[in-house]
VOKOLSE-991539 format. One line per 5 residues: number of its first residue (from 1); their letters; for each residue x, y, z of N, C-alpha, C. Coordinates in Angstrom, 1 decimal. Layout:
N
NUM> A> X Y Z X Y Z X Y Z  ...
This chain:
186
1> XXXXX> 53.6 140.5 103.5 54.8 140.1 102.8 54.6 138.7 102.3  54.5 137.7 103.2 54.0 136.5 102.7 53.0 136.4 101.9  51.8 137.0 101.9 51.0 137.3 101.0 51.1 137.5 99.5  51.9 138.7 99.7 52.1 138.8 98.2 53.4 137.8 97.7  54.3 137.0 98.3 55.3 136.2 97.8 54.6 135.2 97.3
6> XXXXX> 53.3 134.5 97.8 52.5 133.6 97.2 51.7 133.7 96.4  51.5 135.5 96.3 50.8 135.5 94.8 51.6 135.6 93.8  53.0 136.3 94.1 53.8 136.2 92.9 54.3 134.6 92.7  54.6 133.6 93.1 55.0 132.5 93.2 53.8 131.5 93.6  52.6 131.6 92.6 51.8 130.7 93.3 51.5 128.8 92.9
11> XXXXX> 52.8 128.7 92.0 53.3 127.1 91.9 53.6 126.8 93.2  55.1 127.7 94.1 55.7 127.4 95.0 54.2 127.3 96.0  53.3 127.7 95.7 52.6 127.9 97.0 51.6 126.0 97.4  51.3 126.0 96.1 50.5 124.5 95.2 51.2 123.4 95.9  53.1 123.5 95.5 53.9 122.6 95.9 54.0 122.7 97.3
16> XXXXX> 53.8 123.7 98.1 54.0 123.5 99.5 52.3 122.8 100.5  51.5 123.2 99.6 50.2 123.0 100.3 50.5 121.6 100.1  50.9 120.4 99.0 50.9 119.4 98.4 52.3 118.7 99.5  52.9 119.2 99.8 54.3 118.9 100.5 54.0 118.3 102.1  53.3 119.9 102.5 52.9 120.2 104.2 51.3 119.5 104.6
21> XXXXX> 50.6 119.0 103.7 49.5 118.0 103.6 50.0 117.1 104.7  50.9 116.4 104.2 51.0 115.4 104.9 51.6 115.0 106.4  52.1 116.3 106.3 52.2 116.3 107.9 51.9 117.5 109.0  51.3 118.9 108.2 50.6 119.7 108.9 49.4 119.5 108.4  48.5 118.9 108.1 47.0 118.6 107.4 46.2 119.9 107.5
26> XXXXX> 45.8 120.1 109.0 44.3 120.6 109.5 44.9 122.3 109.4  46.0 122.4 109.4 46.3 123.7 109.0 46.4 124.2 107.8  47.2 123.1 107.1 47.4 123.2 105.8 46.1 123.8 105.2  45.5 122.7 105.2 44.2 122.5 104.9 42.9 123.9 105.2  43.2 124.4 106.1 42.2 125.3 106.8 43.2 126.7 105.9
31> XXXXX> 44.2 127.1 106.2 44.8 128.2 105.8 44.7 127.9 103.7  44.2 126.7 103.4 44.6 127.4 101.9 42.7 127.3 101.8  41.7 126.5 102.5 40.7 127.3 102.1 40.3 128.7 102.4  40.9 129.2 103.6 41.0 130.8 104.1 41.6 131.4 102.9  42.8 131.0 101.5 43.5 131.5 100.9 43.0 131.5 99.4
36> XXXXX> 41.9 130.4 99.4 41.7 130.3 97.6 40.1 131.4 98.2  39.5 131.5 99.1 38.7 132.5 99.2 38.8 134.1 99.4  40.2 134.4 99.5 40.8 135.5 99.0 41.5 135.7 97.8  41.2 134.7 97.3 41.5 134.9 95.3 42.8 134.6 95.3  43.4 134.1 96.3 45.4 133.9 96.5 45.1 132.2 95.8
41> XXXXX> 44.5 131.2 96.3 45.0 130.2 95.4 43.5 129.9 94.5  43.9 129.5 93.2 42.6 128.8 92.7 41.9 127.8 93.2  40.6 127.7 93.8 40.3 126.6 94.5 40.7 124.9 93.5  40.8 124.9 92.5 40.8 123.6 91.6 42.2 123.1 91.8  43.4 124.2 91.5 44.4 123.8 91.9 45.3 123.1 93.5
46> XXXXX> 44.6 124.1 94.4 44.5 124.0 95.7 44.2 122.5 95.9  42.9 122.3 95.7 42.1 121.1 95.8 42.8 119.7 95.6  43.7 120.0 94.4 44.0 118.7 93.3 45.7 118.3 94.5  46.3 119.9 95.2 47.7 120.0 95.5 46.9 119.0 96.7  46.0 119.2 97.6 45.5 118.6 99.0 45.0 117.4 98.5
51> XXXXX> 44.2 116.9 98.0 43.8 115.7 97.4 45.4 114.1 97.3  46.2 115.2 96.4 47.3 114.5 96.1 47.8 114.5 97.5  48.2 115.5 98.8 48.9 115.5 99.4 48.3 114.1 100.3  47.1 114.2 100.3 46.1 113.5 101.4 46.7 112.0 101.0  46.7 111.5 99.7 46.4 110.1 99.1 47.8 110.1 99.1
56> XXXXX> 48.8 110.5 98.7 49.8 110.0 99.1 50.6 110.1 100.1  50.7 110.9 100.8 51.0 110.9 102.0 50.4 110.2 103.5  49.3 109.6 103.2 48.7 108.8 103.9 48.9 107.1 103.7  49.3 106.8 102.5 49.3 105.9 102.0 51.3 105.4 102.4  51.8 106.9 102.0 52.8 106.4 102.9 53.2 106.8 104.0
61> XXXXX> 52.5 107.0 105.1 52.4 106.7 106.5 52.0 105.6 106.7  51.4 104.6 106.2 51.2 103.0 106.2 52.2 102.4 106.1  52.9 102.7 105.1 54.0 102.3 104.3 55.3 102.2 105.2  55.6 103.0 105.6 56.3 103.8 106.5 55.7 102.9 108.3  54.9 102.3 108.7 54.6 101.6 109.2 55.1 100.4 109.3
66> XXXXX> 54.8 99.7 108.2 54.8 98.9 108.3 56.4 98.4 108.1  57.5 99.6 108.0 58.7 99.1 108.3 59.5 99.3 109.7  58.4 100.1 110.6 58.9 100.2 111.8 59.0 98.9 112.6  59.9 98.7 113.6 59.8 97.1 114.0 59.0 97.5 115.7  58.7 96.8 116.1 57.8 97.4 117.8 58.7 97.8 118.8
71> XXXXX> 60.1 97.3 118.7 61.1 97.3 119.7 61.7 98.8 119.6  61.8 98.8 118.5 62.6 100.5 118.2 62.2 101.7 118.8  62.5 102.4 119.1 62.5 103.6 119.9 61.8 104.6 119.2  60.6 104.4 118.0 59.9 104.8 116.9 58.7 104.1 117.5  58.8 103.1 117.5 57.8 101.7 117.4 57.1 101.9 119.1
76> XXXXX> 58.0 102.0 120.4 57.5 102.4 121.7 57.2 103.6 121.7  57.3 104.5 120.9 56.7 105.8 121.0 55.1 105.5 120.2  54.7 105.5 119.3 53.2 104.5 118.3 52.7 104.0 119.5  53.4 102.8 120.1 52.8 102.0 120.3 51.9 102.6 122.0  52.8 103.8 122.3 52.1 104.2 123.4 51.2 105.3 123.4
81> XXXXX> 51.4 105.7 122.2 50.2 106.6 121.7 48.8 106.1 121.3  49.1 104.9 120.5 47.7 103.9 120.2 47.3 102.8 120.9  48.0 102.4 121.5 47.8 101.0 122.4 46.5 100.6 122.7  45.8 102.2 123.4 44.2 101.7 123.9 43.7 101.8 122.8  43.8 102.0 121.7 42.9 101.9 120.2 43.2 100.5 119.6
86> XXXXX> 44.4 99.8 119.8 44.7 98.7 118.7 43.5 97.8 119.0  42.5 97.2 119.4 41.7 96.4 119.4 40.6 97.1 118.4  40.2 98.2 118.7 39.6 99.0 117.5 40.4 98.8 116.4  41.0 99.5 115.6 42.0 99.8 114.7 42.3 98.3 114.3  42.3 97.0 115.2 42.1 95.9 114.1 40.9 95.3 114.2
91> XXXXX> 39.9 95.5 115.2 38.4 95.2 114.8 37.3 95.8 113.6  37.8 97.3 113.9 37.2 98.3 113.3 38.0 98.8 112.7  38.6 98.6 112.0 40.0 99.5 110.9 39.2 100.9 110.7  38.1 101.0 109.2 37.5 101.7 109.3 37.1 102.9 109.5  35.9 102.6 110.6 35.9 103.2 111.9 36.6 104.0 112.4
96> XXXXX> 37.6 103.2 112.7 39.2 103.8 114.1 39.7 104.4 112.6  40.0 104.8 111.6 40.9 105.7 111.0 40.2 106.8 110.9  38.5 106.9 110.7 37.6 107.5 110.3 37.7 108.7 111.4  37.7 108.3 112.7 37.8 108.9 114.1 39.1 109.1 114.2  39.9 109.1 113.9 41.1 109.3 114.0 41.9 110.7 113.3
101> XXXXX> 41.3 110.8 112.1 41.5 112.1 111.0 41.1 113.2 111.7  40.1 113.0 112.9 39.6 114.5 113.3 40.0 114.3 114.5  41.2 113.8 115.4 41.7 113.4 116.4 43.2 114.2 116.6  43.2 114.7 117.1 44.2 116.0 117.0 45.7 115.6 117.3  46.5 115.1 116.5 48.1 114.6 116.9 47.9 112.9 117.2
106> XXXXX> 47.2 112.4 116.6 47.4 111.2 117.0 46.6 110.3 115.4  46.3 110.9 114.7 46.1 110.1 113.1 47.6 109.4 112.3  48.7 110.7 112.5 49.6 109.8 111.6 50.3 108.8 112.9  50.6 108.6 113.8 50.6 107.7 114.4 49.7 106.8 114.5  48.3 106.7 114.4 47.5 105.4 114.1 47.2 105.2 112.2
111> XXXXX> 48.4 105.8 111.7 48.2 104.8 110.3 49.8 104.5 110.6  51.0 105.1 111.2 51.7 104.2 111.4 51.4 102.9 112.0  50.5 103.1 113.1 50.2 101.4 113.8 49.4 101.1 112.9  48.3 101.0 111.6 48.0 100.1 111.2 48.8 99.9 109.8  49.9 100.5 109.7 50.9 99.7 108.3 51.7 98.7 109.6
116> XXXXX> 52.1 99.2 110.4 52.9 98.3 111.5 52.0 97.0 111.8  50.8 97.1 112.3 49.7 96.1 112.2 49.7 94.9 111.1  50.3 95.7 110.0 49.9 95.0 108.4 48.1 94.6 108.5  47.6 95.6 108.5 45.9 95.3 108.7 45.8 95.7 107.6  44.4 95.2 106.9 44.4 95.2 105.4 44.4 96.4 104.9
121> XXXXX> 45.0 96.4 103.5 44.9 97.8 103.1 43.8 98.5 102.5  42.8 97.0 102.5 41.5 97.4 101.5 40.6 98.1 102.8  40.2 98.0 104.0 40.4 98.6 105.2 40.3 99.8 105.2  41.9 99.4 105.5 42.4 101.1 105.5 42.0 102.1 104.4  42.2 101.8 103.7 41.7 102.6 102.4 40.2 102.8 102.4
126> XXXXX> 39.5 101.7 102.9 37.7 102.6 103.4 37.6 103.7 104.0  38.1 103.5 105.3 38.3 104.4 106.4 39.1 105.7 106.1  40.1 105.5 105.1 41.0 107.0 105.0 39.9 107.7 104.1  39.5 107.4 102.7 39.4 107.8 101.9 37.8 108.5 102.4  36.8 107.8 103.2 35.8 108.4 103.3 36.3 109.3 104.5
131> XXXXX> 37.2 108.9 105.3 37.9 110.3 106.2 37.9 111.3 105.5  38.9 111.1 104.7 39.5 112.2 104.2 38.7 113.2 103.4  37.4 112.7 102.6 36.4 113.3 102.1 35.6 114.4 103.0  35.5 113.8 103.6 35.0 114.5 105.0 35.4 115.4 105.7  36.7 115.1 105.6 38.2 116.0 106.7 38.1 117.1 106.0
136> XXXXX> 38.2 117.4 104.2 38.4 118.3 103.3 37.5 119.0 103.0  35.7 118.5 103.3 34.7 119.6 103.3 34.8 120.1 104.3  35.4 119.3 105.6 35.0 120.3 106.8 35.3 121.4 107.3  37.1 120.9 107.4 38.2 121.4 107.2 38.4 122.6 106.6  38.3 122.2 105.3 38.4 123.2 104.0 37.3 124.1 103.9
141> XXXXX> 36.4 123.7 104.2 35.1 124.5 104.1 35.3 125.4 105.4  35.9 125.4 106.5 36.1 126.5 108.0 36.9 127.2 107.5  38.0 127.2 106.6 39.1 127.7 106.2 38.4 128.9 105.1  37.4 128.2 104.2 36.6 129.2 103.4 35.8 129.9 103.9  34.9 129.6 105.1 34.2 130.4 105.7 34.8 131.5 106.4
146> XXXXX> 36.1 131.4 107.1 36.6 132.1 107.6 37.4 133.1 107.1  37.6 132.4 105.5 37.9 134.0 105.2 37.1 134.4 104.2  35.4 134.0 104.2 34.3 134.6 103.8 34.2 136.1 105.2  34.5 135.7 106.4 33.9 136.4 107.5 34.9 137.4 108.0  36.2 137.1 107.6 37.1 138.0 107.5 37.1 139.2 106.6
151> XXXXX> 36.6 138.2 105.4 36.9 139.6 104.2 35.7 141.0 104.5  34.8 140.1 105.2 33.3 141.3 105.4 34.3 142.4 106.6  35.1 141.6 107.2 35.8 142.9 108.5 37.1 143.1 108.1  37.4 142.6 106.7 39.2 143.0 106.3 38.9 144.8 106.6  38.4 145.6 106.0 38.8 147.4 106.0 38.8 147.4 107.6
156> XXXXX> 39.2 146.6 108.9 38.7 146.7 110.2 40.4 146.2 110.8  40.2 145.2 109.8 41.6 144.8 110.7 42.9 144.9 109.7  42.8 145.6 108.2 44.0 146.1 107.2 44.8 144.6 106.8  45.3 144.0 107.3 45.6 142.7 106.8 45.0 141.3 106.6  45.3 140.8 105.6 45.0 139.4 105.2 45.3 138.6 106.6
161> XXXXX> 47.2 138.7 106.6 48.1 138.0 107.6 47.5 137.8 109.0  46.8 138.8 109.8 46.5 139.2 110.6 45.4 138.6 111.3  44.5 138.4 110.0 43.2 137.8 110.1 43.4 136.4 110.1  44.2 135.9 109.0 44.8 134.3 108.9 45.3 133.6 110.3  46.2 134.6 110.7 46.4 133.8 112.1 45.3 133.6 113.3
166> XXXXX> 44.5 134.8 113.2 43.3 134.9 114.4 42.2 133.6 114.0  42.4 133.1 112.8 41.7 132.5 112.5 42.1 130.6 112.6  43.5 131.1 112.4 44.5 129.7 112.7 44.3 129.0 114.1  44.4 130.6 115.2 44.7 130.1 116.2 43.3 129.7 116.5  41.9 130.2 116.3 40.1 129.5 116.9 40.8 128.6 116.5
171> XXXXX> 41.0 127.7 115.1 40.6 126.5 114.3 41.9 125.4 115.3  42.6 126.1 115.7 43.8 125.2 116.4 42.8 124.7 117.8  42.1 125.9 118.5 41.7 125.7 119.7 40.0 124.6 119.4  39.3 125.1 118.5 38.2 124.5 117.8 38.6 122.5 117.5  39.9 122.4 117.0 41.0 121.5 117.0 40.9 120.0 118.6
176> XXXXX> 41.4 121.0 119.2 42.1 120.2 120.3 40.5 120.3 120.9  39.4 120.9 120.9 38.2 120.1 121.7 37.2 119.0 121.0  37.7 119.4 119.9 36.8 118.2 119.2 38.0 116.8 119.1  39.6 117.0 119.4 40.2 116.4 119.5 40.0 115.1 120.7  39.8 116.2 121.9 39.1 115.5 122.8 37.8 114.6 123.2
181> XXXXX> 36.9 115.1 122.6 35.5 114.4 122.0 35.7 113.2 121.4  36.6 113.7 120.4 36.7 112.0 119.5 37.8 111.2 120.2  38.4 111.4 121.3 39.5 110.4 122.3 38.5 109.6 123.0  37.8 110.5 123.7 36.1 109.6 124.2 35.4 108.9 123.3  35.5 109.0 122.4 34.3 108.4 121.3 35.0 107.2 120.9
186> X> 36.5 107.0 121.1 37.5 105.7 120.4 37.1 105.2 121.6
């Protein structure tokens, strides 16, 4: 049912990948390459809705930073999530954002602390944008492989839906260990 609601409505679908970017990413991101490889989104459009979601939505999680004050009940929550990174994240801006994008629940909290930081933006913008280049072959590219590997066993398992989530849930669990890898590696 969802399926076919996004193929009949597949602006609504463009505006939600472009919407949910910025704060569901790795799903976003993985379920619409699983979706333009079942002919449900055009990959150009897809691409342009994530691209947009990435760059602006990241740019205002900085933003959005840097109006948090430290004392606030926003600002002690950040600050206890990134704390053991801030000496990275202002040594290594870079770096620490680069490691961060593939860091499972803790990226938009470390571009809140570096708009909160006020660390430069020319910086940050190294570190996101070659992230995020990266994040979007990887990401995107698991999302298309997987439903390259689905579609070979769709007559097996009858739904798209069915396959999408089996595939959500590896890339969630695929997720949280390489999450942990890169917590070591900061």
């Amino acid at each position: 049912m969802l399926l076919q609601y996004l193929i009949e409505y597949q602006t609504l679908g463009y505006i939600l990948i472009f919407l949910l970017t910025p704060v569901a990413g790795d799903i976003v991101l993985f379920t619409s390459g699983f979706l333009v490889y079942q002919g449900i989104f055009g990959w150009d459009k897809a691409l342009l809705a994530i691209l947009l979601g990435v760059a602006i939505g990241d740019n205002l999680w900085y933003v959005l930073g840097e109006t948090i004050k430290e004392n606030s009940r926003i600002g002690r929550f950040i600050k206890r999530l990134t704390e053991p990174f801030d000496e990275h994240l202002k040594n290594r801006t870079a770096r620490t954002i680069f490691f961060a994008k593939f860091t499972y629940g803790l990226y938009q909290p470390m571009l809140l602390k570096a708009g909160q930081l006020r660390l430069p933006f020319k910086e940050f913008l190294k570190g996101d944008i070659l992230a995020s280049i990266v994040w979007i072959i990887l990401v995107g590219g698991l999302g298309f492989v997987s439903g390259a590997s689905f579609y070979i066993i769709r007559r097996y398992l009858r739904y798209t839906e069915i396959s999408l989530l089996v595939a959500i849930v590896i890339f969630i669990l695929i997720s949280r260990l390489v999450a942990n890898i890169s917590k070591k590696e900061l």
